[in-house]
C-alpha positions in Angstrom: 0.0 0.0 0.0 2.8 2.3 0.7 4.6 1.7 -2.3 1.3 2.1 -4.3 0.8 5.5 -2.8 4.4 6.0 -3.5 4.2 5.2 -7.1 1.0 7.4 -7.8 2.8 10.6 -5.9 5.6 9.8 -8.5 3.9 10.0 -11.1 2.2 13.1 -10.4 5.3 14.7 -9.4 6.5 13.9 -13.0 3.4 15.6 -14.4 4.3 18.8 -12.5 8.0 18.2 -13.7 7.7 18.3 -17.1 5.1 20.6 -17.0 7.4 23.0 -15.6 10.0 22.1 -17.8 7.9 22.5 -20.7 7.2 26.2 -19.5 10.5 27.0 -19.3 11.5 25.7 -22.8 8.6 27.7 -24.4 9.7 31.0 -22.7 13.5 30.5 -24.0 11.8 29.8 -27.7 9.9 33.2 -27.5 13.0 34.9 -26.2 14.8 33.2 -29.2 12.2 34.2 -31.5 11.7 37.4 -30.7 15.3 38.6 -30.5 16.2 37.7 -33.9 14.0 35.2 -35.3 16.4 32.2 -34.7 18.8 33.4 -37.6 21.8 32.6 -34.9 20.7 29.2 -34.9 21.9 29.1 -38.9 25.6 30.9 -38.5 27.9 29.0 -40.8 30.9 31.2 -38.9 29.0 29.6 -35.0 31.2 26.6 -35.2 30.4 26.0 -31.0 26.8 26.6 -31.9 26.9 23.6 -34.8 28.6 21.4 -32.2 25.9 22.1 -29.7 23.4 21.2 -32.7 25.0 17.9 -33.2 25.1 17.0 -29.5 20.9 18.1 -29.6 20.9 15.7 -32.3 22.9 12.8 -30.5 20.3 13.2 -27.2 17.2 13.3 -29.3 18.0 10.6 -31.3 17.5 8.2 -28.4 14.2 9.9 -27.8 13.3 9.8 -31.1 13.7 5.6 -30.8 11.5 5.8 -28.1 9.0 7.4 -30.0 9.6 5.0 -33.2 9.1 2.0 -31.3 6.2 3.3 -29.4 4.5 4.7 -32.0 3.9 2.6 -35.3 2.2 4.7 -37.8 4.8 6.6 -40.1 2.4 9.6 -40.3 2.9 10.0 -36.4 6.6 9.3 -36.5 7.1 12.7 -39.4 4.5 14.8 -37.4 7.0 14.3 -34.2 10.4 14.4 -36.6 9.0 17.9 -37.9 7.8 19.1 -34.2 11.1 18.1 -32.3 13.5 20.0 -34.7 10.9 23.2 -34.4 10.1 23.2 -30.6 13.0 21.1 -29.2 12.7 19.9 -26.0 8.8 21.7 -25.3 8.0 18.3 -28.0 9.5 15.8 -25.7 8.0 17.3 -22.6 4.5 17.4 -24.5 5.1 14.1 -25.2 6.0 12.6 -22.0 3.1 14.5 -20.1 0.7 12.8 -22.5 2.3 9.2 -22.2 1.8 9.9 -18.4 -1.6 11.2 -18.5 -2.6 8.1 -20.5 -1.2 5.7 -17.5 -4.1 4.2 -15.4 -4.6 4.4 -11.4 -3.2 0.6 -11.7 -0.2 1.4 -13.7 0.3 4.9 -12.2 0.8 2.9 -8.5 2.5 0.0 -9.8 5.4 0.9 -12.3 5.0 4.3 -14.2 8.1 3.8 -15.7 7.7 0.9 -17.2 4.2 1.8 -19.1 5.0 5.2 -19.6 8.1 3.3 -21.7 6.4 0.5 -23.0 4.6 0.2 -26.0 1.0 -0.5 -25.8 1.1 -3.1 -28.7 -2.0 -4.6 -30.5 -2.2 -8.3 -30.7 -2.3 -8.4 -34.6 0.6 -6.0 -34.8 3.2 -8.3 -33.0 5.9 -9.9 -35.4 5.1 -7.1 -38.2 7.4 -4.5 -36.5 11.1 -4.0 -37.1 13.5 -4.5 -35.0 16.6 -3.1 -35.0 19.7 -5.5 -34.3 22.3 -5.1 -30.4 24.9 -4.8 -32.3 23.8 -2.5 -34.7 22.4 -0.1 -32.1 26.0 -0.6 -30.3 28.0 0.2 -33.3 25.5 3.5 -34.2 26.2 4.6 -30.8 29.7 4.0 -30.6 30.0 6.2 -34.1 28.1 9.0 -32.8 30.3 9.4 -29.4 33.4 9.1 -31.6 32.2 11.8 -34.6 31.1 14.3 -31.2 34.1 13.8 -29.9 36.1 14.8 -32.9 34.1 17.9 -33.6 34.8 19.2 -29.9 38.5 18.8 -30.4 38.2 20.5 -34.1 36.1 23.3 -33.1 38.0 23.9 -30.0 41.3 23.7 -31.9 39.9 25.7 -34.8 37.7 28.0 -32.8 38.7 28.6 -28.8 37.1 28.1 -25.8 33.3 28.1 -25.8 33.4 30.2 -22.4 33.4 33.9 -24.8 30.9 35.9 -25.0 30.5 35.8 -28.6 29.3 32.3 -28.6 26.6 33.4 -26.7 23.9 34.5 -29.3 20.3 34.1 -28.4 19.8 30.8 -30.0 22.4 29.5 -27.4 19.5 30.1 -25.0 16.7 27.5 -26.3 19.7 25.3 -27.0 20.8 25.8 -23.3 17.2 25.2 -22.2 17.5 21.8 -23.8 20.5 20.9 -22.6 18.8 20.7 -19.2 15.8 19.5 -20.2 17.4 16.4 -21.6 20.4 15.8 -18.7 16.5 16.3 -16.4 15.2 13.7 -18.9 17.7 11.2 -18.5 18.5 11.5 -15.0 15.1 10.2 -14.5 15.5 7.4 -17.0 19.2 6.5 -15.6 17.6 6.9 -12.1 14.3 4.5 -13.1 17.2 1.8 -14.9 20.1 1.7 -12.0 19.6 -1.1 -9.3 22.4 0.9 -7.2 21.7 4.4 -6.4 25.8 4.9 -6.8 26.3 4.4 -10.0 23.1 6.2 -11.0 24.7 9.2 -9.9 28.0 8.6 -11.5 26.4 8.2 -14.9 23.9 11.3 -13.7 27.0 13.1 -13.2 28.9 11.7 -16.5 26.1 13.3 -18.8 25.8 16.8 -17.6 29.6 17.5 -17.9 30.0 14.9 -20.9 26.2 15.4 -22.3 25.7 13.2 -25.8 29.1 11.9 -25.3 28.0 9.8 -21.6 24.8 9.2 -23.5 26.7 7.5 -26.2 28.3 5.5 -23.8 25.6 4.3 -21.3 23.5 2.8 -24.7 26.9 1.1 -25.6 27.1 0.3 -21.8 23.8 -1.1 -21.6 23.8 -3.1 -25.1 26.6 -5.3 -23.9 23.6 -6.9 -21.1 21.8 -7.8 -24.2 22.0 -10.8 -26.6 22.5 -10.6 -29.9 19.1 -12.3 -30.1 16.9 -9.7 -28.2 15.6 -6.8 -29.6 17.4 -3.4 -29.0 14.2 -1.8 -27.4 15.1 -3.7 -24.5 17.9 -1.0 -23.4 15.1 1.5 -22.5 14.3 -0.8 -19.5 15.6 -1.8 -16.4 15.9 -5.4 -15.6 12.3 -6.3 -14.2 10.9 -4.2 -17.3 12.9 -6.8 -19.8 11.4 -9.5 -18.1 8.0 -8.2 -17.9 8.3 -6.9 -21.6 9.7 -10.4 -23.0 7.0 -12.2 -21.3 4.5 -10.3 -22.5 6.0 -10.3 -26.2 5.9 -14.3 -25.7 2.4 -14.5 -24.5 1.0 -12.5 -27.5 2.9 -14.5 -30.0 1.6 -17.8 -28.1 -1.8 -16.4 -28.3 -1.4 -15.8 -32.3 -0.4 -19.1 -32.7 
């Protein structure tokens, strides 16, 4: 009973959280916006600003698998594509309110993690949806912390510190906004996934002074518990959630046998 009433205060303390969060990312857009219509954002001379781009891109591409595997329809999967590169982080917030507004009284006291995650997957559906290999997942993710990591030490060779005030241009500030909306994000997830409460701060800790580079490294991290056989959607989990996700997977097939 405790936990239950645990659980549901959880939950709604996430609903306020991103709630907030998606406040505060909608302001910085306006500010953005309304000093000079985002043109900063497209500086070819902002080399700090294009790395700060590709790490956005690196952190919402995870996001963006969430979304993929939760959502089936191709129409749905453009619609939040097209959204996330024109409202950021205020999309992933949106997104995440909804997911936990969907959640039931059960599922809000028993595990909102897990079903906020989880795909709610129809019966006739199941076999008829890619899946996207471990090691290919490992080996994307591996790439992407090695190309971010090159174009820090190029830009920072070519261009300087980032700590100048002329890097600073107003789009720095929705870009800054999601910076901290996503290390918010995925201290939650990292928090929701670690067993020991050490090493979900050390990873905590690892992406807001490493950012897409951690990230890149916890996936890759968290691939190496997986087969080869099991599908990659399994990293968004923690252990119980694999387990209850691959039993479910099993029963559904069994039933369309």
């Amino acid at each position: 009973m405790v936990k239950c009433k645990t659980m549901a205060s959880l939950t709604t303390a996430l609903k306020t959280l991103f709630s907030l969060l998606a406040c505060v990312m909608s302001v910085s857009l306006v500010y953005a916006f309304a000093t000079d219509y985002f043109l900063s954002c497209f500086d070819p001379k902002a080399r700090w600003m294009q790395v700060g781009l590709f790490d956005f891109c690196v952190d919402v591409s995870l996001i963006t698998v969430w979304f993929f595997y939760k959502e089936s329809r191709w129409i749905m999967r453009l619609v939040f594509i097209f959204m996330l590169f024109c409202f950021g982080s205020f999309t992933i917030c949106g997104y995440i309110i909804l997911q936990l507004f969907k959640l039931s009284p059960e599922e809000s006291s028993k595990d909102p993690f897990y079903f906020v995650l989880v795909r709610r997957q129809k019966r006739d559906a199941i076999g008829h949806t890619g899946r996207v290999s471990v090691g290919t997942t490992r080996a994307i993710y591996l790439s992407l912390a090695c190309l971010l990591i090159g174009a820090i030490v190029f830009v920072f060779i070519t261009d300087g510190s980032p700590f100048r005030a002329e890097v600073f241009s107003p789009c720095m500030v929705p870009l800054l906004t999601d910076f901290f909306i996503h290390i918010v994000t995925f201290s939650v997830w990292v928090a929701y996934k670690e067993s020991s409460w050490i090493n979900a701060l050390v990873w905590i800790l690892l992406i807001i002074f490493f950012g897409g580079i951690a990230l890149c490294a916890y996936v890759v991290r968290e691939s190496l518990y997986l087969s080869s056989e099991q599908p990659a959607y399994l990293i968004l989990f923690n252990k119980s959630g694999r387990d209850m996700t691959l039993d479910a997977s099993l029963l559904m097939e069994h039933d369309n046998v």
